[in-house]
N, C-alpha and C positions, 0 to 999 in steps of 0.2 A: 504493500500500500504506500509505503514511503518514496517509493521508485517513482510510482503515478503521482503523489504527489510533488515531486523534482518537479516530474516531464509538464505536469498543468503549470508551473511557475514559469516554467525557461518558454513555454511558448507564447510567440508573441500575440498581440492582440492584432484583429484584422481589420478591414473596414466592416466588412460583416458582422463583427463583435460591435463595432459602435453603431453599424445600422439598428442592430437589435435593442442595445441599450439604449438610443436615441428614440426608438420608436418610428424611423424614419427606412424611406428605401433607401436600398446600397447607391444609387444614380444620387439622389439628393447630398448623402456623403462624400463624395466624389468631384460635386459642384461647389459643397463648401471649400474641402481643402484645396481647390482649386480658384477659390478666390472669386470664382462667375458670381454674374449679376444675376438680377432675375430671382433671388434667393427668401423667402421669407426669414426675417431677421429673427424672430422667433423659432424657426429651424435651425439658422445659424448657430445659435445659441446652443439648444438642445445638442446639436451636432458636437460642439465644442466643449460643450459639459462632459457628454459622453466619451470622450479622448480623452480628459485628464482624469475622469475618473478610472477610469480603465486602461489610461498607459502607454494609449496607441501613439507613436511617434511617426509622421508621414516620412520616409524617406523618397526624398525626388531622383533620388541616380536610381536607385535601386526599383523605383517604380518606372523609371526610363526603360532601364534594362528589361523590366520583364514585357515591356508593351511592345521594346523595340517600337516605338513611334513618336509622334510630335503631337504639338495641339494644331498644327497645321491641318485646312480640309480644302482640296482643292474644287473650286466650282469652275465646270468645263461649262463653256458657252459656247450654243453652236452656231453663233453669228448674232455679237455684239454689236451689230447694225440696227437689232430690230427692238423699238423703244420697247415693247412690253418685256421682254427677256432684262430690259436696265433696271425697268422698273422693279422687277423680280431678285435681282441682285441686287438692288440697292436696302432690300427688307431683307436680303440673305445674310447684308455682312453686319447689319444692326441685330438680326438675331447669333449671330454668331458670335460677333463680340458681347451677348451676354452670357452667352455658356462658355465663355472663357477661350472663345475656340478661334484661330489665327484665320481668315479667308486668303488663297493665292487665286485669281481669276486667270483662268485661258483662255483666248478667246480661240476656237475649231475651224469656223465659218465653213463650216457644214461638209468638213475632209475628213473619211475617215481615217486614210493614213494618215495627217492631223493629229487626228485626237489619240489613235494608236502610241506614234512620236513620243507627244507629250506627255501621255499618261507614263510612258516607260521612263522618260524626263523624273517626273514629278517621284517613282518610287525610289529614286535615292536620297530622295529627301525626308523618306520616312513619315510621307503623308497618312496620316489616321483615319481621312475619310472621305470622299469623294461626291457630291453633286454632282450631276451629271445631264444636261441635253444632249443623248445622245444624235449623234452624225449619224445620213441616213445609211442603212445598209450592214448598222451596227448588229454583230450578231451576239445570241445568247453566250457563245462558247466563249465569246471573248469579256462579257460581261460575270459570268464562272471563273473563268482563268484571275478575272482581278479580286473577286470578294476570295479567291482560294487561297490568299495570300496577306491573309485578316485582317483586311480594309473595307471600313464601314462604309457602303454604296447605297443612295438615293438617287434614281434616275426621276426626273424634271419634265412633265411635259407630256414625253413621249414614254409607253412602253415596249421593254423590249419582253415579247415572249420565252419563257423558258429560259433568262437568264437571271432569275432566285434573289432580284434586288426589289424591293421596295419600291413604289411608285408612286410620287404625287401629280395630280392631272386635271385640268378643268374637265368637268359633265363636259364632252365634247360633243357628244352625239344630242344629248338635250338642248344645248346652246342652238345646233343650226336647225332642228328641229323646231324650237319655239320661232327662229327666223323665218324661218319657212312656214311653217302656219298663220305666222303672221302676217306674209304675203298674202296667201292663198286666203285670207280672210278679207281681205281689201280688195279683192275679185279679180288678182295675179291668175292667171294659166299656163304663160309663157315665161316660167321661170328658169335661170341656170344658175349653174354652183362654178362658180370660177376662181384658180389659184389652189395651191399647197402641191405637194409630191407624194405619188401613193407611196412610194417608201416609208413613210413615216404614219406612225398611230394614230398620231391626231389626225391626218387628214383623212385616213380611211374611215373613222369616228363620225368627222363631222359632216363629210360625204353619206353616210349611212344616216344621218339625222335626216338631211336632206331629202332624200330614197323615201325613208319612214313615211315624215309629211305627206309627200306628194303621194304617196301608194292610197295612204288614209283616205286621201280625196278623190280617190281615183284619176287625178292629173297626169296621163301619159308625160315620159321625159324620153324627148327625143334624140337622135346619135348625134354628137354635138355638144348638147347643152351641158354636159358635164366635162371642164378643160382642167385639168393638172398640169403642171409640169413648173410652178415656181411659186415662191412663197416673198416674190421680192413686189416692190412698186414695176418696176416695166415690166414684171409679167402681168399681172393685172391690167397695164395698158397695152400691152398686144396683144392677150385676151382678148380684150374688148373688143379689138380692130377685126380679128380672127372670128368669132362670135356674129358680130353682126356685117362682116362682109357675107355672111352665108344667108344669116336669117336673121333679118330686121324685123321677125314677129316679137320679137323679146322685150319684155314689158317690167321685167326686173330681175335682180342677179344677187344672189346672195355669194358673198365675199369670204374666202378661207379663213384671212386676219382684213385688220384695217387699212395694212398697207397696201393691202391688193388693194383693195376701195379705192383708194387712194389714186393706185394707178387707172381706174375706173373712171374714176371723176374726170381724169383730163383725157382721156381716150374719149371719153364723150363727149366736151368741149372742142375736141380735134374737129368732131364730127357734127360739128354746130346744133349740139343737143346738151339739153340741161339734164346735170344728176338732182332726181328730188322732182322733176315736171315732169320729163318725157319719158325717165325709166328710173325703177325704184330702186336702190342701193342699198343692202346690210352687209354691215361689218362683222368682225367678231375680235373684241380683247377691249374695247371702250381705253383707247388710247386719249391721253389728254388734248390730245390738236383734234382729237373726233368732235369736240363739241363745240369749237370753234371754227371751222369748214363752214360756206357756205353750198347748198344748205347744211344745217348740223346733220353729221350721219347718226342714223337710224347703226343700233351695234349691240353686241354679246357683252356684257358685264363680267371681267372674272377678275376677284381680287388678287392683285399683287401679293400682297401683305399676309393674306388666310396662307395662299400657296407657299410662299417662304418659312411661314411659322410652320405647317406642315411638314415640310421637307426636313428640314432642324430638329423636330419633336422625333418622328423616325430616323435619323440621323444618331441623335443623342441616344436612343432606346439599345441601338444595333452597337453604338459604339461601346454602350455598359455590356449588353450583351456577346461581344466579339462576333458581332455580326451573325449570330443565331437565334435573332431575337422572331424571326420573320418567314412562313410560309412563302415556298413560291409563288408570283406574281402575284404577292400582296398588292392590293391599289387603294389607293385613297382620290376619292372625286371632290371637287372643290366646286361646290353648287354655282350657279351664272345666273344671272340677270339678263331679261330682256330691256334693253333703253333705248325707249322709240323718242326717234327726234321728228325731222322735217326732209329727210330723205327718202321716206317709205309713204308717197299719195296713192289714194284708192285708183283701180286702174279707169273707172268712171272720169276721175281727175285728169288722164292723162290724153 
């Protein structure tokens, strides 16, 4: 009995032992000793009661060592051109520096050897955790290959099938869905979905929203009205051009993001036609210059802010966890908003 008693003194106290004493989970002990904001100061406390009663001393090399990591979390961007993705990251690195956690930004612009590159870049630096838009074309094995190697992965946006990370994501298919009913409620027939790349989740999402609508109503969609092939402003405006050289029956167009719109608006000015009179425009991401447009565009509402806190929450969860906190293609939807402005008149109007 005297032996067990040595062996219960010589060992040491863990965070585990102060989570318990604390009454707190092991993550929230973690955030204390780590100094993160975000902290209730009444935790704090408890937290730090619970160590010196119980002895626990934080060693930092030795908690380096076993993590082998940093508080570094790289957020990969797949093209830091497009303001809602800035908007996204600029709530990414105010949540991040309240869990204590360093942001390094990449910007990809939609390569995947790019983001490949870089990511290989970034693991000598003993990155801890990764956000991620992935590049289109991105595949699961390579999304596997990086959490194999116990780095905490949030993919952003878009999902990648069958590759076992976490995913935060606007309702994509209810965003263009309510767009689209929304048309076809204002007496639209001759609608098109224009802009984004099927490669990528979100566009086949909000394409399928699209589909939904129109089947509901039984609105045939004819070969044509559905153009992918870019998620920038000049593809929305050589959409446009492309579109209505064929068939000028089109009476409104719902947009992949705002910046297609965007390129909409002046393809239709090219064409000495108003956006908002002569044919109805929705957007999708309710960018800040969207309400100031004339007319103000008609668009999809998805919070910046909800979707960063998200990301960061599963972020934090996978990092206490070492990354097994999380079912494969777990998702989290980030609900939208319909925001009808002066871009979307009844087709009676038109």
């Amino acid at each position: 009995m005297l032996v067990k008693k040595e062996n219960a003194r010589s060992k040491k106290p863990t965070v585990i032992d102060v989570a318990k004493r604390a009454g707190v989970s092991k993550s929230s002990v973690s955030l204390v000793i780590r100094n993160a904001k975000g902290v209730a100061e009444a935790t704090r406390v408890r937290v730090r009661e619970a160590m010196d009663e119980i002895g626990y001393v934080y060693n930092r090399e030795a908690a380096g060592l076993r993590s082998k990591t940093s508080t570094l979390v790289a957020i990969i961007a797949n093209d830091l051109a497009n303001p809602y993705l800035a908007q996204v990251i600029i709530a990414l690195e105010a949540r991040l520096d309240e869990l204590g956690l360093t942001p390094i930004i990449v910007n990809i612009n939609e390569s995947l050897s790019r983001q490949q590159s870089i990511v290989a870049s970034l693991k000598e630096y003993n990155v801890c955790g990764y956000l991620i838009v992935p590049a289109p074309e991105t595949s699961a094995e390579w999304i596997q290959s990086l959490a194999s190697n116990g780095s905490a992965i949030v993919t952003m946006m878009r999902q990648i099938d069958g590759g076992g990370a976490p995913t935060v994501m606007p309702d994509n298919r209810q965003g263009c869905y309510m767009a689209t009913k929304h048309l076809l409620a204002l007496g639209h027939r001759r609608i098109a979905f224009v802009g984004g790349v099927e490669s990528i989740s979100d566009y086949r999402e909000r394409r399928q929203g699209f589909i939904d609508a129109m089947a509901e109503e039984n609105v045939p969609i004819q070969d044509g009205d559905i153009l992918p092939g870019s998620t920038k402003r000049l593809g929305g405006k050589e959409f446009t051009h492309q579109l209505l050289d064929k068939d000028d029956s089109i009476t409104a167009m719902v947009c992949f993001t705002d910046v297609v719109a965007y390129g909409v608006y002046g393809a239709l000015r090219e064409r000495n036609l108003l956006p908002g009179q002569d044919i109805a425009v929705v957007g999708f991401d309710d960018l800040d210059d969207s309400r100031l447009l004339a007319p103000s565009l008609t668009t999809v509402r998805v919070s910046a802010e909800s979707l960063a806190h998200e990301a960061c929450r599963l972020l934090g969860i996978s990092l206490e966890s070492d990354g097994e906190a999380f079912q494969s293609n777990h998702k989290v939807l980030i609900g939208v908003e319909l925001v009808v402005r002066d871009s979307t008149p009844a087709l009676n109007d038109i």
